[in-house]
N, C-alpha and C positions, 0 to 999 in steps of 0.2 A: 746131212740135212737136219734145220734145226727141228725142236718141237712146234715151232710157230708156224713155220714151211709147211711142215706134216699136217697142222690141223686143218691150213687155207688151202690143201690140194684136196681137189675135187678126184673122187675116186669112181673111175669105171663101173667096178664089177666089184663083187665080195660072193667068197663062193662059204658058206654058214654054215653048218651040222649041230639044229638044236634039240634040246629035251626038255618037253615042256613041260611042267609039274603044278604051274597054279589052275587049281581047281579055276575057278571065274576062265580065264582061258579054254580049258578043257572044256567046260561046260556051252561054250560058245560057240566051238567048233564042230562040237559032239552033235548038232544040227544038219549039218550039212553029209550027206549020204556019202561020197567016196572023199580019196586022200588026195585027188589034185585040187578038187576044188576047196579043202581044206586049207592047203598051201595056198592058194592064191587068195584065201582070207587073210589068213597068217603074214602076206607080206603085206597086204592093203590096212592088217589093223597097226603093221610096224609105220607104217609112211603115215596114217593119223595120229600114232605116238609119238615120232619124229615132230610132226607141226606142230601139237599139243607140249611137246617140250619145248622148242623153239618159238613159241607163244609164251609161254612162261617164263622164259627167261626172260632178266634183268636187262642185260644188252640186248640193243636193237640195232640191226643196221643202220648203220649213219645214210648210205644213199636211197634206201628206202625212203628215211623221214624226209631227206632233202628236197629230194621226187613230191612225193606228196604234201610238201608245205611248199615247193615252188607251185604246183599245181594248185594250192590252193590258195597263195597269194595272187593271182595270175584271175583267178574267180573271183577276189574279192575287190580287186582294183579295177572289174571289170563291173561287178554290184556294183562299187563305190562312185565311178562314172555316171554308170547309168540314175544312180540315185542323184546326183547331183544336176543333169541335165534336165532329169524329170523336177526336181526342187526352182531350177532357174525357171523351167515352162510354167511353172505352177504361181512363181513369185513376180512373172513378165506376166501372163495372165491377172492377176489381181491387183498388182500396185505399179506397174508401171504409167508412167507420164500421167497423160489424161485419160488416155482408155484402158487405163486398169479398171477389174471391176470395184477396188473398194474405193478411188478417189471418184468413179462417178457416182459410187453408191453417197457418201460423203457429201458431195455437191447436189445432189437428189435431194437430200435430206436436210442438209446445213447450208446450201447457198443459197445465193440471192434468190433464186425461183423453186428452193426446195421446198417441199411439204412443209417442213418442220415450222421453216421461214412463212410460209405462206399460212399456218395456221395463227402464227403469231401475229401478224398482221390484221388476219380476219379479227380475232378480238382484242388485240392490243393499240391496233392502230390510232395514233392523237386523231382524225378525221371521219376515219372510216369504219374502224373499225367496231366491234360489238358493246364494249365496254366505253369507249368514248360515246359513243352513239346514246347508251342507258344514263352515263353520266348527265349528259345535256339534255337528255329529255326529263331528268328527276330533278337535277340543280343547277343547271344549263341558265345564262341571261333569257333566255325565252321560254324556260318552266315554269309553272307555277310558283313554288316554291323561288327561283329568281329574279321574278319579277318581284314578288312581296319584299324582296329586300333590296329593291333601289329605290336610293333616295329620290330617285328624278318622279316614281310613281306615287300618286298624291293616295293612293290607297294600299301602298305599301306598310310592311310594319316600321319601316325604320320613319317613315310620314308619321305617323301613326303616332309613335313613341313623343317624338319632336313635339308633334302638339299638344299631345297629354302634357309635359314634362313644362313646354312652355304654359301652360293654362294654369298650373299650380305653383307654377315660379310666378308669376305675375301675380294668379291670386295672393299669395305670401307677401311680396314684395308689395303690393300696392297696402297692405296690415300695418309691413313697416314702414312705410311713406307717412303714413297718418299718425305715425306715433312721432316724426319730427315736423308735422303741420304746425302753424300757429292759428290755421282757420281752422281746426278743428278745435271745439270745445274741451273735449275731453282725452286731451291726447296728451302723451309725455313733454312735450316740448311747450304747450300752451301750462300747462300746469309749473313747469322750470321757469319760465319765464316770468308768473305772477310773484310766484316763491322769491325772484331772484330779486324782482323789482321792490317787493316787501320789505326783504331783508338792506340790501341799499337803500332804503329808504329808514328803515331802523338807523342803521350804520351812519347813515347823514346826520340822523339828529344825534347821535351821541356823541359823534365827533367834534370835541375842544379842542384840543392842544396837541401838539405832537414832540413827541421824545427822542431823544439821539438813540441811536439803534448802538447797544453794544457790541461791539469788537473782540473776537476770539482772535488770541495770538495763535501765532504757526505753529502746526502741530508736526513733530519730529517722523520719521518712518516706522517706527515700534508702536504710536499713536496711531497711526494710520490704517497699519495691520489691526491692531484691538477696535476700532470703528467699522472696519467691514465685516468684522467678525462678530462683532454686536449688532450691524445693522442687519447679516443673515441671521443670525439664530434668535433673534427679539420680533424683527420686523419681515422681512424677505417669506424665511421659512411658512409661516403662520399664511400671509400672504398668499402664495402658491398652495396651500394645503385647501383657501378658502377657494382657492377659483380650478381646484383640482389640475394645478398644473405640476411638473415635475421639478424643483428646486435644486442648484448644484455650486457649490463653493469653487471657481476653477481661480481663484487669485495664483496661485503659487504653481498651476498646471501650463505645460506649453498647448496652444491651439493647432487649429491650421495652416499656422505660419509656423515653418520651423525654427524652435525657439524661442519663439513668441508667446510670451506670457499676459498681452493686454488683454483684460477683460476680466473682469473680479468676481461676478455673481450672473449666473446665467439660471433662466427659467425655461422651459420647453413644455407647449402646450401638450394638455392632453387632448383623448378622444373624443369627451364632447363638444370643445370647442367647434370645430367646425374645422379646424387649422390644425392638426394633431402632427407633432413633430414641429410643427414652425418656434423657431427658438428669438428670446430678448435678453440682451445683454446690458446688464447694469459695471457700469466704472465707477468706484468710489472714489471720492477724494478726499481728506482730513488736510489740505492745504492748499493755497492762493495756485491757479492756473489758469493764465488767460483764454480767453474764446477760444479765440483765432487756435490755439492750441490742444486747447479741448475738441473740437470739433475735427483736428485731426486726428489723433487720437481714439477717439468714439469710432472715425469712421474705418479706423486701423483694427479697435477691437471688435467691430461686427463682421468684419471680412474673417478675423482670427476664430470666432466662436463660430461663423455662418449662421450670424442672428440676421434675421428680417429687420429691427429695430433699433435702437439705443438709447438708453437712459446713459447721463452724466450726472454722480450726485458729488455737489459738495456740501462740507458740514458749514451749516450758515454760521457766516462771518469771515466766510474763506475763497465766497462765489465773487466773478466779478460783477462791476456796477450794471453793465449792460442787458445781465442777463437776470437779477432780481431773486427771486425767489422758485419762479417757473417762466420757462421759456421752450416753446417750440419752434425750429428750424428742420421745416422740412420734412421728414419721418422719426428725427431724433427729439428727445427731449433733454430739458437742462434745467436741473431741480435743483433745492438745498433741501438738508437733512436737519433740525436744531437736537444738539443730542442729548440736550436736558430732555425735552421730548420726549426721545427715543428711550431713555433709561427708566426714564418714569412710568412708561407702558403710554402715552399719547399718542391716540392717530396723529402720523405724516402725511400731513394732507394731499402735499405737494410729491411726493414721491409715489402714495395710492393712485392718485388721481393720475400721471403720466404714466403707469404701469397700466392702470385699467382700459385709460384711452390708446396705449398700444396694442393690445390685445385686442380690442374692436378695430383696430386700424390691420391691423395681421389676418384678422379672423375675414374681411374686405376685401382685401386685397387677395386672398386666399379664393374666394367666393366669383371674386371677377376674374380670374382668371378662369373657374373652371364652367363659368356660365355666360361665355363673352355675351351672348343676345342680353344680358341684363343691362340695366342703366343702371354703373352705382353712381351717379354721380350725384344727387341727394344724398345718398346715404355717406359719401365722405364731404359735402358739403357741412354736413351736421355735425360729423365726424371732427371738421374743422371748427364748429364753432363749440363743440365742447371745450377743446382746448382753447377758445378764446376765454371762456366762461374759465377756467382753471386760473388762466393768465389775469382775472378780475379777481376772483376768491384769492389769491396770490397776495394779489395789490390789498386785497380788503381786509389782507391776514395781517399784513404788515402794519396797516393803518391800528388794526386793535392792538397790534402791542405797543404802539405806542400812545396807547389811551388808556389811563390807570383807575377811572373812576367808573366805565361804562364795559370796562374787559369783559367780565364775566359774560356781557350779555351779546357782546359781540362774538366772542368764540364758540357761545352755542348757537347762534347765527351759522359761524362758518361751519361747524360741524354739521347743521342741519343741512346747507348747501351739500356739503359733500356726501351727505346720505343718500341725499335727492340724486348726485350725481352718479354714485358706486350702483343703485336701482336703474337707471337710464343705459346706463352702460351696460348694464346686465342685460335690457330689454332688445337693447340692438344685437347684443351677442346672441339671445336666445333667437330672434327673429331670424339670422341672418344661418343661423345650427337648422334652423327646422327649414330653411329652401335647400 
C-alpha cells in the first residue's frame, strides 16, 4: 500500500500509551478529581487539536468548498431573481405606459390640464390671463395712457403735438411768405425788386454800343485739370467754408457707378442747413460741349456723387450759344466761369449765385418732404424767380462787358445785385432752418 492509500484510509480504532509532560497540559487536567475523567478530557482536548490543525491547514477539501459555493450560488441566483422581480414591480409601478406613477405625475404637472400649465396661463395668458389683463389696463387702447396716444383722440398727445408743431410751422412760414411778398413794404423781395429796377434803369442809360465778345480757343485736358483745380482751391473751397458746408475734390475718384468718374467738385451740406448730408455736384468744363450733351452728363454725375443738384460750369468762351452765361433747366444749373476773373480773386457771379440758389432749393425740398401739411409752393415759386433774376444779372453782365466807357459803373451795379442776392438767399435758408 502506497503512502498516499495509507493517509486517505480512515482508521477505526488506535489503541495509544502516552506520557504526558507539558506542564500547560498537566496543569489542565490536574482539575478534574479522578483518572477516567481525566482521559476522557485528554481525548476531547486531542479531537479539538485535530480540528484546530485541520483548520490551519493550507489545503482544504475540494468537496467541502464545492458544497458550500454550490450552496451558495444556488442563494444568490435565488437573491438575484427575486431582486430583479422586485426592480421590474417597482419600475411597472412608476413608469409604465400611462398609469405609471411618474408619467401621470409628469402629465399632472406638465400637461395640457397640469398645475404647472395651468399656473402659466393664469398669468401668462394673451386674454386671460393676469399679466395680459395689467398690460391692458395700464397701456391697453382703452387705458389711459392709450387713449392719450391715438391720433384719432382730439385730446390725445400725439393731437396735441400735431397742433403745437403745426401752429409754429405756420407761424414761421407765414415770416417767410412776407419776406418774398411785393405787398409788403418792407419785405426782402419788395426791396429786390426797387434795387433791381434802379439798377436797370442805370444800366439803360449807359448803354451805347456793344462789343464783339471775345473767344477763348480750346483748351487741351492738362488745361482742364489746372482750371478745376483752380476753380476749387481759389473759388469752390472759400465758398463751402463761407456757407459752412463740407467741400471735396472727387475729379479723379470713381462714385456710385462703378468706375465712374463723372463729377469733379462736390459739396455736402452741413448741420445747420437745415439739409445736412444733402450733397451738389459741380462738372467743370475748360472746353466747347454741347447742351443736349451736358445735361446728360450732369444728370450721369448726380446719380454717380448722389447729389440732390447739379451745376455744369464751362470756362466762358467755351459754353454754348443757348445756354449764355446762366441757365437753369429744371433742378440743374448751367453757368460759365471767366478765368481772368477767377485768377484775379473776382466774384463769380454766375457760378455763387447758382450754388447759393441750389442750396435754398435742397434746403426746400428737404423741408417738404419732412413737413408734407406745409405749402412750399411760394416758397419755390420765389425760389424760381431768383434764378430768373440770375438769368437777368447774367444778361446785364454781358451787356457791361461790352461797354467800355460806363463798365466800371455797371459792374458795381452787378455786384451790388449779387449782394442783394447772396443776403436773400441766406434769409430763405435761415427761415426755412428755423421751421
Amino acid at each position: 500500500m502506497t503512502n498516499s492509500a495509507v493517509a486517505n484510509e480512515v482508521v477505526s480504532s488506535l489503541d495509544l500509551n502516552l506520557v504526558i509532560t507539558d506542564r500547560n497540559v498537566l496543569g489542565y487536567l490536574a482539575q478534574f478529581p479522578d483518572e477516567e475523567t481525566q482521559i476522557d478530557k485528554v481525548l476531547e482536548a486531542l479531537k479539538v487539536g485535530v480540528i484546530a490543525i485541520q483548520s490551519a491547514s493550507p489545503t482544504l477539501d475540494t468537496t467541502v468548498v464545492q458544497s458550500q459555493f454550490a450552496e451558495m450560488e444556488t442563494s444568490m441566483r435565488e437573491y438575484v431573481d427575486a431582486f430583479q422581480r422586485s426592480i421590474k414591480d417597482d419600475f411597472k409601478k412608476y413608469f409604465e405606459g400611462d398609469d405609471g406613477v411618474v408619467p401621470r405625475s409628469i402629465e399632472d404637472i406638465f400637461g395640457d390640464s397640469g398645475s404647472l400649465t395651468r399656473t402659466f396661463q393664469a398669468f401668462f395668458d394673451p386674454e386671460e390671463g393676469r399679466l395680459g389683463r395689467l398690460m391692458q389696463c395700464h397701456v391697453g387702447p382703452e387705458s389711459t395712457f392709450g387713449k392719450s396716444l391715438d391720433p384719432q383722440n382730439k385730446q390725445g398727445v400725439i393731437a396735441v403735438l400735431e397742433a403745437r408743431v403745426q401752429e409754429l410751422v405756420e407761424a414761421k412760414l407765414d415770416d417767410v411768405l412776407k419776406e418774398f411778398s411785393l405787398d409788403e413794404n418792407g419785405s426782402a423781395m419788395f426791396r429786390l425788386h426797387g434795387m433791381l429796377a434802379e439798377s436797370f434803369e442805370r444800366i439803360n442809360r449807359a448803354l451805347g454800343h456793344n462789343d464783339g465778345q471775345e473767344q477763348e480757343a480750346k483748351k487741351g485736358h492738362v488745361k482742364g485739370i489746372r482750371f478745376e483745380q483752380e476753380l476749387y482751391d481759389d473759388f469752390f473751397v472759400p465758398l463751402c467754408n463761407q456757407c459752412d458746408d463740407d467741400p471735396s475734390l472727387v475729379a479723379r475718384t470713381p462714385g456710385n457707378i462703378e468706375g465712374c468718374k463723372t463729377g469733379d467738385l462736390m459739396s455736402t451740406l452741413g448741420e445747420a442747413t437745415g439739409a445736412p448730408g444733402v450733397n451738389i455736384v459741380v462738372e467743370v468744363k475748360d472746353r466747347e460741349v454741347k447742351l443736349k450733351d451736358a445735361r446728360t452728363e450732369l444728370q450721369e454725375a448726380k446719380v454717380n456723387r448722389k447729389a440732390a443738384v447739379g451745376i455744369y460750369v464751362w470756362s466762358r468762351g467755351t459754353e454754348p450759344t443757348e445756354v449764355g452765361d446762366f441757365r437753369r433747366i429744371g433742378d440743374d444749373f448751367y453757368v460759365t466761369v471767366d478765368r481772368d476773373d477767377l485768377r484775379a480773386g473776382k466774384p463769380l457771379l454766375y457760378l455763387d449765385a447758382a450754388y447759393r440758389i441750389a442750396r435754398a432749393m435742397a434746403v426746400a425740398a428737404v423741408r417738404k418732404e419732412s413737413a408734407s401739411e406745409i405749402d412750399f409752393s411760394q416758397i419755390e415759386d420765389n425760389i424760381e424767380a431768383l434764378g430768373t433774376w440770375s438769368e437777368r444779372i447774367a444778361d446785364m453782365s454781358v451787356k457791361a462787358r461790352t461797354i467800355q466807357k460806363s463798365g466800371k459803373l455797371i459792374e458795381e451795379c452787378a455786384t451790388d445785385l449779387k449782394e442783394e442776392l447772396d443776403r436773400r438767399v441766406a434769409n430763405v435758408l435761415a427761415a426755412l432752418r428755423h421751421n
